[in-house]
Every structure is written in C-alpha cells, then in structure tokens.
C-alpha positions in Angstrom: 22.6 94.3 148.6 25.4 97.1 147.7 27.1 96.2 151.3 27.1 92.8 150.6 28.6 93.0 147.3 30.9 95.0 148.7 31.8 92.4 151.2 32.4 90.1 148.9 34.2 91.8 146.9 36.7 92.5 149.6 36.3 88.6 150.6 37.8 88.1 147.2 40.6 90.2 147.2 41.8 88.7 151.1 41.0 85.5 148.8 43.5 86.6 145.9 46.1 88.0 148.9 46.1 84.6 149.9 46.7 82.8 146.8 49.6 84.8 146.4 51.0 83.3 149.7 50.2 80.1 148.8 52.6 80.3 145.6 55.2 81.7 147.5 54.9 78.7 149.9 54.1 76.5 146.8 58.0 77.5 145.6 59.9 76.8 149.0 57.7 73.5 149.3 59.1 72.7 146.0 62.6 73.2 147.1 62.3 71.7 150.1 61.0 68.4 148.0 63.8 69.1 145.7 66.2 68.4 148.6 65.2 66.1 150.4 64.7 63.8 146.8 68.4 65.0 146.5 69.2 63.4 149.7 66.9 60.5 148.9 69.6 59.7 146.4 72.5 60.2 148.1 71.2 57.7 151.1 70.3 54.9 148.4 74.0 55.1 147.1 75.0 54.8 150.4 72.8 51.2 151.1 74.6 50.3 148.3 78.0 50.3 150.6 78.8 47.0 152.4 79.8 49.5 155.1 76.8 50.9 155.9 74.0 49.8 158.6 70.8 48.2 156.3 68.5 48.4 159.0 69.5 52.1 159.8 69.1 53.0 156.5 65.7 51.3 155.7 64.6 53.2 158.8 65.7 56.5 157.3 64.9 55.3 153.8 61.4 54.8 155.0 61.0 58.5 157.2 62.4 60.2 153.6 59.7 58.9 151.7 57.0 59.5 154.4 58.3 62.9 154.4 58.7 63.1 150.6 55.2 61.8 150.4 53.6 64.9 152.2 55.5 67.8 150.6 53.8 65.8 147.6 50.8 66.0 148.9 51.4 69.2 150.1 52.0 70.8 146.6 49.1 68.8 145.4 46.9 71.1 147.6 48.5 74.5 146.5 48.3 73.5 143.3 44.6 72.8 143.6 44.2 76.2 145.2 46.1 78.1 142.7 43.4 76.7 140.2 40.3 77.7 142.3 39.5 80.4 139.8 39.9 78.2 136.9 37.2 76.4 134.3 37.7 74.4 131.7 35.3 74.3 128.5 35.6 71.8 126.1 34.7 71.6 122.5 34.4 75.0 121.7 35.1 75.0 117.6 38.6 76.6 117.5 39.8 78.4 115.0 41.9 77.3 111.8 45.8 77.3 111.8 46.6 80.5 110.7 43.9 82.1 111.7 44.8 84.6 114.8 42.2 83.9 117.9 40.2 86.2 120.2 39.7 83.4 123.0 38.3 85.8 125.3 35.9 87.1 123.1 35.1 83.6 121.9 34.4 82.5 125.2 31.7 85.3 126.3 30.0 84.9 123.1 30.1 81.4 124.1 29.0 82.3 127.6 26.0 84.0 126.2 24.5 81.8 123.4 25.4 78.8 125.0 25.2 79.3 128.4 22.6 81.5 129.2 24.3 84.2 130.8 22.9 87.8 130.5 24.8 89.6 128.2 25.5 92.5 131.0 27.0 90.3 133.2 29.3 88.4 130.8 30.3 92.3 130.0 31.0 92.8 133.3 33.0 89.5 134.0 36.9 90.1 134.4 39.4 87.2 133.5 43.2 87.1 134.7 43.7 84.6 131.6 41.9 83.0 128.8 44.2 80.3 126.7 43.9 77.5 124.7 45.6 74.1 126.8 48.3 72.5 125.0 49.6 72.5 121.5 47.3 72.7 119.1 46.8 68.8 116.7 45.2 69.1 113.9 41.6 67.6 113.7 41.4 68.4 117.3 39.8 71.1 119.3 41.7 72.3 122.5 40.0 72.9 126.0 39.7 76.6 126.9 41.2 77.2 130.6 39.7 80.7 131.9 41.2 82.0 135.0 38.6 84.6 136.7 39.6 87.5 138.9 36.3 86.7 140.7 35.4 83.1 142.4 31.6 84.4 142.5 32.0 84.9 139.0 33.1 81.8 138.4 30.7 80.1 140.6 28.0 81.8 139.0 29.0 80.4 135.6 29.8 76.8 136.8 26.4 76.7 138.5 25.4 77.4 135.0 26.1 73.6 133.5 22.7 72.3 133.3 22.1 74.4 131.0 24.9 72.7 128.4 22.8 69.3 129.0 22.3 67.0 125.6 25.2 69.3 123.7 28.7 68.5 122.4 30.4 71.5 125.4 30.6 70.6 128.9 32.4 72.9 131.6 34.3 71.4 134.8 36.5 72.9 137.3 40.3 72.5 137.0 42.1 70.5 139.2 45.9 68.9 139.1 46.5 65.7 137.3 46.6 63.6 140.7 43.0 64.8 141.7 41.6 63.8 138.4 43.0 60.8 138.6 40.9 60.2 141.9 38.3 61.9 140.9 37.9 59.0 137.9 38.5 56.4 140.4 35.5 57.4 142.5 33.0 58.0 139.6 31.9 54.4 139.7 31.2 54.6 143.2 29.3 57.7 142.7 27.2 56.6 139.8 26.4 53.2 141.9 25.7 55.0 144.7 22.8 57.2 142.4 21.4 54.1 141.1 20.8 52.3 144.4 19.0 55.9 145.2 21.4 57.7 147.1 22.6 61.3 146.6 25.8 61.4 145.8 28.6 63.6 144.6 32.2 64.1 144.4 34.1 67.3 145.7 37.9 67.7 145.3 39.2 64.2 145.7 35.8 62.9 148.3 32.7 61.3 147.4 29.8 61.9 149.5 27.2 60.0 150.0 24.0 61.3 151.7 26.1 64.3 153.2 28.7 61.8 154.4 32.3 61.4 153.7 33.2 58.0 152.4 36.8 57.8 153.1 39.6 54.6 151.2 39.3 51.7 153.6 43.0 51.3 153.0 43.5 54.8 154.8 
C-alpha cells in the first residue's frame, strides 16, 4: 500500500509539473488570441473600403473566426485544467463584516462535522488556497473555492457528497463559466434520461447515457 501511495504521490506531482505547462501555454494562447482579434479588427476596417475584394475578405473573415474560435476553445480547456484541484462549497455560514475569517480552518471543521471525513485525514489534507469567491453582499453567503495540492485528496472529498443529501451545503467541482453554461444546458437531458430509466450523468461538458457519449446533433 506504501508503494502505491508513493506512486501516486509522484503521479501527482508529474500532475502539478504539468499544470504548470499548461499555464505557461494558457499565457501565449492568450496572446496569440489577443492578435489575431487585433487583426480581426483591422481586416473589418478594411471591408469597409470600396477598394477592397468582399469576397476575399469574407473568406479571410471567416478562417479568422474559425481560428479565433479554437484558441477560444483552447483556453477553455486550460482553464478547466488549471481548476482540476478545485471544489466549491456553498452555503457555509460566513462570518460577519468585520469579523477576520479562518477559511481554512472553517472549511476542515466543516469537512469533518458535515462531511464525514476522519478527523486525521482532514489533518493531513494540504490546500494551495482557500478563499471566499467574489465580493462579499450583505445578506449573502459566498462560495468557498479550495484549491488542493492533492487531486486524490480532492477526489476523496468530492466522492464524499452523498453524505450532504437533504442539507442547505452542496459541494461541486469548479469549472469555467462556458462549461457551466453547458453543463445547465444538458441537465434536462440528464434528468429525462433518469426518468425514462437510464443511467445518466454528465462529465465536463458530455452527458452520458448508459456509458455512451451523446454528442449536439448540430456538431
């Protein structure tokens, strides 16, 4: 068990090596977009022009904004990878204005009382960052976003949900704004597909049905 631990543990440090790389990439992707949006201006001032060829810009038009459509994509992905350490808990009471805020320590006593976690290993668990999301309104309470330094740690607290069933907290993974969007889009499907006795789930922006892929018709 010690060797496999072991392995994993140096699984998750190639696994953090790599999310370093993808951040660098992320930032030259994000430059690259940053151009070619630059250019994508430059060539609509041009169509503008009574000089200048409207089919050959249409063409080129429409190759920028295929091109400008997967560096979107693209960053879309890194993002989603940069938060694969990352949960979000929700309505965890938060405290007063004024009052200064252990969220770390809120959170393992929260992962202990609430979740079921043995005390040891919520001891044991190592966060990069614990934070409160957004600015703080009154009369509202803010997510928690926890960033572990270990994805079986995190996976071993996710797997953990159940156990938040019938309360006021729920736990989900955190994902960039244009996932969740598809992510909402497909829960309809999902639930329809449980009530005519499928199983059905969704992971990252696919919903599976029976173990099978159910990709956009329009795609």
């Amino acid at each position: 068990m010690e060797k496999k631990l072991d392995k994993l543990d140096v699984l998750e440090q190639k696994v953090n090596n790599f999310e370093k790389e993808i951040n660098k990439v992320w930032t030259n992707i994000q430059d690259q977009n940053k151009k070619i949006e630059e250019r994508f201006m430059v060539v609509e001032e041009k169509a503008e022009s009574s000089d200048f060829n409207l089919g050959l810009t249409n063409d080129k038009l429409i190759t920028m904004q295929r091109e400008n459509n997967a560096l979107k994509d693209d960053i879309v992905y890194l993002q989603s990878q940069s938060m694969r350490n990352n949960l979000v808990f929700a309505n965890i009471d938060e405290s007063p204005s004024g009052v200064l805020e252990n969220t770390e320590q809120k959170l393992r006593e929260f992962l202990e009382q609430n979740m079921k976690i043995a005390k040891e290993q919520v001891e044991r668990m190592a966060f990069e960052r614990v934070h409160r999301m957004g600015n703080k309104i009154p009369g509202r309470t803010r997510n928690i976003v926890a960033k572990f330094t270990l994805f079986k740690e995190r996976e071993l607290v996710r797997k953990q949900w159940k156990t938040l069933d019938k309360t006021k907290y729920y736990v989900h993974e955190q994902f960039p704004k244009e996932i969740i969007a598809k992510r909402r889009e497909l829960v309809p499907k999902m639930k329809e597909a449980k009530r005519n006795g499928h199983n059905a789930w969704i992971s990252y922006d696919t919903l599976y049905v029976n173990g099978k892929a159910q990709r956009d018709e329009r795609s």
